[in-house]
N, CA, C and O atoms as CSV, one atom per row, in Angstrom:
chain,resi,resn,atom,element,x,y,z
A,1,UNK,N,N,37.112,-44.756,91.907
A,1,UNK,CA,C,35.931,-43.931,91.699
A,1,UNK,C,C,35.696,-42.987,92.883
A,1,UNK,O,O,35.234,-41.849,92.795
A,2,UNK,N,N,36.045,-43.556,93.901
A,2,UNK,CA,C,36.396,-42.502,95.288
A,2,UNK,C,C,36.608,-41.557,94.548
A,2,UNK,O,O,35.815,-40.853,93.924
A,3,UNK,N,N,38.292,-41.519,94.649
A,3,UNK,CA,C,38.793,-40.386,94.251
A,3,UNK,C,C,38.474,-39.427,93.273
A,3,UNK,O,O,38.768,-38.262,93.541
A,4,UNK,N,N,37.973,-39.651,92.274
A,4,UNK,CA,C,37.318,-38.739,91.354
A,4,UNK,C,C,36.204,-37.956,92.095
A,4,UNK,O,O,36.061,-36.741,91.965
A,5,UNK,N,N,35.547,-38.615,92.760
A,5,UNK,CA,C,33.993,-38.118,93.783
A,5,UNK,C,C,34.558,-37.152,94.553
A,5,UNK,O,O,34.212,-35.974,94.459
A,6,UNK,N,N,35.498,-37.579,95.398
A,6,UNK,CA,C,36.504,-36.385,95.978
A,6,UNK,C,C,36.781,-35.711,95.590
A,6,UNK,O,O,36.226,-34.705,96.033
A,7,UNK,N,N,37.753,-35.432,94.523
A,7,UNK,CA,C,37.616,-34.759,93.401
A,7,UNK,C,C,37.045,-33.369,92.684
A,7,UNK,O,O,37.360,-32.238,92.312
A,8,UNK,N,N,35.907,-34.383,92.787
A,8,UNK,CA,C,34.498,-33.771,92.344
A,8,UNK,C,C,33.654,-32.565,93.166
A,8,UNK,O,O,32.880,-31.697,92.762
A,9,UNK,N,N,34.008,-32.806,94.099
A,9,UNK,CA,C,33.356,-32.529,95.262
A,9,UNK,C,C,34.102,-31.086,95.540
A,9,UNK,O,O,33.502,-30.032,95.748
A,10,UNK,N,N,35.599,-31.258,95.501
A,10,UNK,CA,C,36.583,-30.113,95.879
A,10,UNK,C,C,36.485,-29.542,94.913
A,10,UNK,O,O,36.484,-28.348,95.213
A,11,UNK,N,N,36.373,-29.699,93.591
A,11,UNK,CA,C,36.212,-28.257,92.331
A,11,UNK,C,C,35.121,-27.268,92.595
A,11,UNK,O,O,35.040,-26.040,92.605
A,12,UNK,N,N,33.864,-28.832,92.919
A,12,UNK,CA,C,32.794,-28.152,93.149
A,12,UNK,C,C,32.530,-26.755,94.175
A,12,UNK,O,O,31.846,-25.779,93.865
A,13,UNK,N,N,33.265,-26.954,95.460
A,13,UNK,CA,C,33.729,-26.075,96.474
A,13,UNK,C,C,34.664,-25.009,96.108
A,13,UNK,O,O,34.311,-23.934,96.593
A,14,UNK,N,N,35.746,-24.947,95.409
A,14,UNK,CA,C,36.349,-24.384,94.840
A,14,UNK,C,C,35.804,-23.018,93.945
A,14,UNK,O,O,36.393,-21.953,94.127
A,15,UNK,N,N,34.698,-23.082,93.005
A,15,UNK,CA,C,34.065,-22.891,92.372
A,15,UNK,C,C,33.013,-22.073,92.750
A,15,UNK,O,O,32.632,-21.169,92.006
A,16,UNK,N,N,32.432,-22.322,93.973
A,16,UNK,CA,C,31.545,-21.790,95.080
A,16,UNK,C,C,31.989,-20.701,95.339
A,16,UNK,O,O,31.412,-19.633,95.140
A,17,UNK,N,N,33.599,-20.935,96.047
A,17,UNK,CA,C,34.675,-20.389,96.695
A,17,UNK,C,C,35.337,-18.986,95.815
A,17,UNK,O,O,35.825,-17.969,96.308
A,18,UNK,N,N,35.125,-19.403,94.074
A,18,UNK,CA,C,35.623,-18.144,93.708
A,18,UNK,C,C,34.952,-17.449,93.635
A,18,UNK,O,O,35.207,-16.258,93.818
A,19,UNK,N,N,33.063,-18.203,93.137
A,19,UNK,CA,C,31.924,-16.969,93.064
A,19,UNK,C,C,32.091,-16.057,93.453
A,19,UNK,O,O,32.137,-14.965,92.887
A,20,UNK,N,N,32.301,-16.511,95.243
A,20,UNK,CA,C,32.102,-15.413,96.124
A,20,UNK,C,C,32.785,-14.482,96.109
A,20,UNK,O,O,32.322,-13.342,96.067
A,21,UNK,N,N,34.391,-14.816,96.149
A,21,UNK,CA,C,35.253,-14.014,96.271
A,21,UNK,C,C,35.157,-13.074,94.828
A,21,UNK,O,O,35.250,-11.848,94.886
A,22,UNK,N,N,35.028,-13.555,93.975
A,22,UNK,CA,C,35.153,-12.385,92.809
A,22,UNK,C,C,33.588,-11.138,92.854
A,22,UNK,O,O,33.458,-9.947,92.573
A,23,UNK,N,N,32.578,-12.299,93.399
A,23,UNK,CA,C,30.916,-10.926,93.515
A,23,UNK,C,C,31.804,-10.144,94.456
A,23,UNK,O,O,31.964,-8.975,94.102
A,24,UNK,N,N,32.303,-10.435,95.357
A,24,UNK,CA,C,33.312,-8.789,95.913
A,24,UNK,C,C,34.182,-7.908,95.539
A,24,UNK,O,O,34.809,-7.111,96.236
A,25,UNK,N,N,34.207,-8.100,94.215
A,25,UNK,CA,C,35.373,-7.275,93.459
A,25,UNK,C,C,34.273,-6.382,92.837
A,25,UNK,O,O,33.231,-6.810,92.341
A,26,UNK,N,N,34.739,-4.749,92.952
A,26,UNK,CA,C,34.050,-3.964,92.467
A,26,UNK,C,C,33.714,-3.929,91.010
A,26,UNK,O,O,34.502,-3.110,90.536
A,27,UNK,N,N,33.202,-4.241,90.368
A,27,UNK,CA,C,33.106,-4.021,88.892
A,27,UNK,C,C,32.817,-5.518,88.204
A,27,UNK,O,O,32.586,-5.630,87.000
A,28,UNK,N,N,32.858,-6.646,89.118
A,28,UNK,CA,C,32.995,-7.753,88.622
A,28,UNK,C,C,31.517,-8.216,88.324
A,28,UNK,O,O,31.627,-8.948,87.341
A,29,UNK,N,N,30.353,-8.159,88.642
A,29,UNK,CA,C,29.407,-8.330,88.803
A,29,UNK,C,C,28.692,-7.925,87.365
A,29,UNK,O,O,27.894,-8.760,86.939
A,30,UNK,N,N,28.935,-6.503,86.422
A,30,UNK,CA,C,28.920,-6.595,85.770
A,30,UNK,C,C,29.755,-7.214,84.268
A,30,UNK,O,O,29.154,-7.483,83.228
A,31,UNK,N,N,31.429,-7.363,84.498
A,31,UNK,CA,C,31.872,-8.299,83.820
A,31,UNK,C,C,31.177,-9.868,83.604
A,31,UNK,O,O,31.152,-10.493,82.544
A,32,UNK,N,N,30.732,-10.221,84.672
A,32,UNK,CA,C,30.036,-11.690,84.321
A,32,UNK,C,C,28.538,-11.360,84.106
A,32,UNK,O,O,27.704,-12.176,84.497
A,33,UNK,N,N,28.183,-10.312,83.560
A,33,UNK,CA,C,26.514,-10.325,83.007
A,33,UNK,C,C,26.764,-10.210,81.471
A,33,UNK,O,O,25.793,-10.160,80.716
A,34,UNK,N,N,27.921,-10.172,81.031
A,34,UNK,CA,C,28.252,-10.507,79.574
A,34,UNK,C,C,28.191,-11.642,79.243
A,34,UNK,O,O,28.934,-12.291,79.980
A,35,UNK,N,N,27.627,-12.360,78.409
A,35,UNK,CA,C,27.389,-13.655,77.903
A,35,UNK,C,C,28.771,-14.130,77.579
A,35,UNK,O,O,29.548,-13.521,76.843
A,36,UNK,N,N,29.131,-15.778,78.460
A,36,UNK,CA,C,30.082,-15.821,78.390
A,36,UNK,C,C,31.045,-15.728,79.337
A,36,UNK,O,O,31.847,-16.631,79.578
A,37,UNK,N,N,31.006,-14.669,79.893
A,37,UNK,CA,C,31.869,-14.251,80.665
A,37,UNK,C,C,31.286,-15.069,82.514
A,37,UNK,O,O,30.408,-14.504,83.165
A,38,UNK,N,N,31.822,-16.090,82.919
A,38,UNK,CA,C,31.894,-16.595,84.231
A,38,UNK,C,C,32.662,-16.329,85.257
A,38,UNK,O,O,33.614,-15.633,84.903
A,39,UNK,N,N,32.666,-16.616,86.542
A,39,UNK,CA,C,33.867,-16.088,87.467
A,39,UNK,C,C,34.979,-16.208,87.034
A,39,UNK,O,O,35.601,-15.154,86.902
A,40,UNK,N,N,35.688,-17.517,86.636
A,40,UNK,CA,C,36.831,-17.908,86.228
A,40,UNK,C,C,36.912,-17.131,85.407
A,40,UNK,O,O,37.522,-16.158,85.853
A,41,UNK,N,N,36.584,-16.977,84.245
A,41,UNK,CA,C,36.784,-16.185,83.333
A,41,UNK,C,C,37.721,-14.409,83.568
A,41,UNK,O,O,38.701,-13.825,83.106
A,42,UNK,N,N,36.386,-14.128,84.798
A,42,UNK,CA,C,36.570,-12.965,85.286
A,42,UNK,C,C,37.667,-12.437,86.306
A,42,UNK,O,O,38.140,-11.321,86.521
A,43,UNK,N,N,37.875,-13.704,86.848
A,43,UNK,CA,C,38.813,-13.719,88.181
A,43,UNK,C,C,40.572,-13.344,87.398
A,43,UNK,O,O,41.452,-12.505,87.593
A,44,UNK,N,N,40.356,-14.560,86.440
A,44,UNK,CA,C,41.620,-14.280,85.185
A,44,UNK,C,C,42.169,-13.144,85.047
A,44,UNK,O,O,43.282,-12.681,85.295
A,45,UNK,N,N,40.953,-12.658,84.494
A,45,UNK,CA,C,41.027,-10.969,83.654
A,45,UNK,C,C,41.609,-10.304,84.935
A,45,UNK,O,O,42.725,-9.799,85.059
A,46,UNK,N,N,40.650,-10.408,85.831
A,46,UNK,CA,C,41.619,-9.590,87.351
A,46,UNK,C,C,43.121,-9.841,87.649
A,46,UNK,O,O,44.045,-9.110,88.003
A,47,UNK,N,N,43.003,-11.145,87.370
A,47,UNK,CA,C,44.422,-11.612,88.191
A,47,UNK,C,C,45.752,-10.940,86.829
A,47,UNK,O,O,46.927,-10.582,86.743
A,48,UNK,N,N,44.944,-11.061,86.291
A,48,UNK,CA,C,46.410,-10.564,84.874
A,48,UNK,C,C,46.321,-8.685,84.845
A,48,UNK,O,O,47.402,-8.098,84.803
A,49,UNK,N,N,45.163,-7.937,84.867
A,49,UNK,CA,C,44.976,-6.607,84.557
A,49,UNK,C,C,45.623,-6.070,86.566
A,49,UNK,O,O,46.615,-5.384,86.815
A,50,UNK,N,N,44.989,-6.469,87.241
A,50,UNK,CA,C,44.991,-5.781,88.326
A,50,UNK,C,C,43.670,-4.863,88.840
A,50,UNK,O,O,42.530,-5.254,88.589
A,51,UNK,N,N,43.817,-4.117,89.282
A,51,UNK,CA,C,42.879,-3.030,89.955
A,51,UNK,C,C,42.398,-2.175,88.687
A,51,UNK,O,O,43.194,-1.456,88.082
A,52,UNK,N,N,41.328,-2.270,88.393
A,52,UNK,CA,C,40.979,-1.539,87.126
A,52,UNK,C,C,41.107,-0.066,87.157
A,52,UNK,O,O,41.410,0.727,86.266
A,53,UNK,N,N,40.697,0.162,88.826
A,53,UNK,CA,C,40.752,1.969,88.849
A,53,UNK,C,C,42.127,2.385,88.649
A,53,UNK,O,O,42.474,3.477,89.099
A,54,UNK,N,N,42.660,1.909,88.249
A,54,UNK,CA,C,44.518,2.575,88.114
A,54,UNK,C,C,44.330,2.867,86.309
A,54,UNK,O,O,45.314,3.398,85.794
A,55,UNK,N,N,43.208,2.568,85.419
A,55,UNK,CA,C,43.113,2.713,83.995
A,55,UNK,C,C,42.625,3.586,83.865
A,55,UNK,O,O,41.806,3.774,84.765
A,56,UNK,N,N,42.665,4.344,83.150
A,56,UNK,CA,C,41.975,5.802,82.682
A,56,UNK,C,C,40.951,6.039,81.813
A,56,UNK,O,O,39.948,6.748,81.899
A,57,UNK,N,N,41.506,5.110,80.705
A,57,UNK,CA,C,41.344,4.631,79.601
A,57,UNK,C,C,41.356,3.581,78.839
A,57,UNK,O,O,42.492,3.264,78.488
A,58,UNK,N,N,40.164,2.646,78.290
A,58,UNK,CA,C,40.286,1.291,77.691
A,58,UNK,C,C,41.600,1.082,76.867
A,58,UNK,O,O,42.357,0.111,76.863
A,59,UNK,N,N,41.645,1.906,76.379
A,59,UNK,CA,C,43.322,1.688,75.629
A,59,UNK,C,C,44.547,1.149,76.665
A,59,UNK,O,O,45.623,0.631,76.365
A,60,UNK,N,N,44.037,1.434,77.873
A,60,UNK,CA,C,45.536,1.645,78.143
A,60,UNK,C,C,45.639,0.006,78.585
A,60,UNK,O,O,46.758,-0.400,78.897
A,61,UNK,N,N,44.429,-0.999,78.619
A,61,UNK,CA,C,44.632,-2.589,78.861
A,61,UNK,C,C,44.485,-3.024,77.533
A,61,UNK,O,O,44.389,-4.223,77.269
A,62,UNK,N,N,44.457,-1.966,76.501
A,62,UNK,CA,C,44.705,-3.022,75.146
A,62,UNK,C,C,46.061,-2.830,74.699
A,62,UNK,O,O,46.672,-3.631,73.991
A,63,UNK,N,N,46.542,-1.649,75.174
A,63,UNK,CA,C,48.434,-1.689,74.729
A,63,UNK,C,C,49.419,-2.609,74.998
A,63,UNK,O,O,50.319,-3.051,74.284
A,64,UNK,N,N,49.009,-2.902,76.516
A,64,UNK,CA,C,50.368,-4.032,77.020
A,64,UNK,C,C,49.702,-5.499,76.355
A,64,UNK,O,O,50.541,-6.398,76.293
A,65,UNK,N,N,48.662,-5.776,75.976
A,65,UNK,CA,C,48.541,-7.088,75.230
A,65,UNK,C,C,49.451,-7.225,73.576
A,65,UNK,O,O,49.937,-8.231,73.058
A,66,UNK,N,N,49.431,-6.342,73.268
A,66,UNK,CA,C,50.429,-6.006,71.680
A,66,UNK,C,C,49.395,-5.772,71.370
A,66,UNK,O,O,49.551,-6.123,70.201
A,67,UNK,N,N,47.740,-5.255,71.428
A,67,UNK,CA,C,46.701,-5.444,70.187
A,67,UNK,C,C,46.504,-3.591,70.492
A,67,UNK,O,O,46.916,-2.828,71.365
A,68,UNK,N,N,45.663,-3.438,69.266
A,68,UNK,CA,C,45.286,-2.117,69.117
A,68,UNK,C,C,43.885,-2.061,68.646
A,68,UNK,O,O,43.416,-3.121,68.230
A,69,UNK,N,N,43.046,-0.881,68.638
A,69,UNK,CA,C,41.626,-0.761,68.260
A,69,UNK,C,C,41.852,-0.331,66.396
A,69,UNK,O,O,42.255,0.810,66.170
A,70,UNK,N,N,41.772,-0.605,66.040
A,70,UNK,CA,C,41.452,-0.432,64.577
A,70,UNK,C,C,40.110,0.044,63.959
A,70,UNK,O,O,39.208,-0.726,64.290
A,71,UNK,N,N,39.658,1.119,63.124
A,71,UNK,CA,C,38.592,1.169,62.168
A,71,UNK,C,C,38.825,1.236,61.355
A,71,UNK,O,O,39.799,1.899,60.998
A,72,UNK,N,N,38.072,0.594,60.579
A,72,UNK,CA,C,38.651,0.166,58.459
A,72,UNK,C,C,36.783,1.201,58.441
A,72,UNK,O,O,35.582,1.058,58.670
A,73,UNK,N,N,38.040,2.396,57.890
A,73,UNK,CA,C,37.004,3.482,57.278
A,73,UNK,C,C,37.963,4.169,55.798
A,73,UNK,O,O,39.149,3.875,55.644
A,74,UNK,N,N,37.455,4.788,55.140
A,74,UNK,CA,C,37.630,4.977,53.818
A,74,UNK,C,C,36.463,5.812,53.007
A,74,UNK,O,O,35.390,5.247,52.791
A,75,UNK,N,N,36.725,7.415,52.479
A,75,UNK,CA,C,35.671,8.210,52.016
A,75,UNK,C,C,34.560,8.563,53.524
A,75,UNK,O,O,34.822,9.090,54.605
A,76,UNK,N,N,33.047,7.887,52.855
A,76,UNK,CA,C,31.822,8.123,53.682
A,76,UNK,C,C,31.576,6.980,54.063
A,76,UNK,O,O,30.458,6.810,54.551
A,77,UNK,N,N,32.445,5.887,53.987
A,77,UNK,CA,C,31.989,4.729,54.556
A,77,UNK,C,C,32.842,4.633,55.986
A,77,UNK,O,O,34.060,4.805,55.984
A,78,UNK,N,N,32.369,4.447,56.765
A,78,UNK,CA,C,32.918,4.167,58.157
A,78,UNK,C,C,32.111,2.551,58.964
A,78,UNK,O,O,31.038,2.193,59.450
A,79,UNK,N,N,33.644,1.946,58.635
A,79,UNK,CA,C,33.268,0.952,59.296
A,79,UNK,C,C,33.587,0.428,60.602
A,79,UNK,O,O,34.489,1.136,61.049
A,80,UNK,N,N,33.249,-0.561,61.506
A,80,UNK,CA,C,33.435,-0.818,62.396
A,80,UNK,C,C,35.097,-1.115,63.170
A,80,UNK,O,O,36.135,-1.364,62.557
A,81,UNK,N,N,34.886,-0.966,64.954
A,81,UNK,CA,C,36.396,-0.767,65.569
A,81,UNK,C,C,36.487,-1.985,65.789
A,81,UNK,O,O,35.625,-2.476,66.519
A,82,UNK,N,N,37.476,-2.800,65.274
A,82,UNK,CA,C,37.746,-4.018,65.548
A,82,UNK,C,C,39.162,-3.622,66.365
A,82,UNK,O,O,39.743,-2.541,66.472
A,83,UNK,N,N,39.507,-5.116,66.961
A,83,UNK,CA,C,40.851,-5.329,67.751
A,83,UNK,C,C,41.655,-6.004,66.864
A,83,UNK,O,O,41.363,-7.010,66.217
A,84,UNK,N,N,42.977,-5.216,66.879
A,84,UNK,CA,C,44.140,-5.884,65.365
A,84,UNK,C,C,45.044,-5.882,66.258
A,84,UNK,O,O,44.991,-5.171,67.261
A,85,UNK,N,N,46.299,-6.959,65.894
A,85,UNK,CA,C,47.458,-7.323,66.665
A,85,UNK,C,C,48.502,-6.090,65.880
A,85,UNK,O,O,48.670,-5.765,64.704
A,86,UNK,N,N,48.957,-5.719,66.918
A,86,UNK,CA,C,50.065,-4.825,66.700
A,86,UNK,C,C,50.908,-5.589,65.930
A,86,UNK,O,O,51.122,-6.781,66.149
A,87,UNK,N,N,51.526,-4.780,64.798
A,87,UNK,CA,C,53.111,-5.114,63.753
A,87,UNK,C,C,53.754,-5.150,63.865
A,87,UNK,O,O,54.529,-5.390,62.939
């Protein structure tokens, strides 16, 4: 039971440890005011995308995933942009 407490204790620190480091990432502060969205969460998204200012354009971090923006529109009906996996 030690060890789990120990454990316990080091995630807990850990956790502290990324807060901080990610509230210093420019832009991150509002990524985690999205419901949902936590450091870990956010730190992720960093660690896989990189430096966001190198994007121009939202498209250009939905291409290298295989997905694309899609709208299912037709006539006068225009419906909403969903995210569809590339074919």
């Amino acid at each position: 039971m030690e060890q789990y407490d120990r454990y316990h204790q080091q995630l807990n620190r850990l956790d502290t440890e990324l807060e901080t480091v990610v509230e210093t990432i420019p832009g991150a502060q509002q990524m985690m005011g999205i419901d949902g969205l936590g450091a870990v969460t956010v730190a992720l998204f960093l660690t896989k995308v990189g430096d966001l200012s190198r994007y121009s354009h939202p498209q250009q971090l939905v291409n290298p995933a295989g997905l694309s923006l899609r709208e299912y529109s037709f006539g006068k009906y225009k419906g909403q942009t969903r995210i569809a996996k590339r074919e």
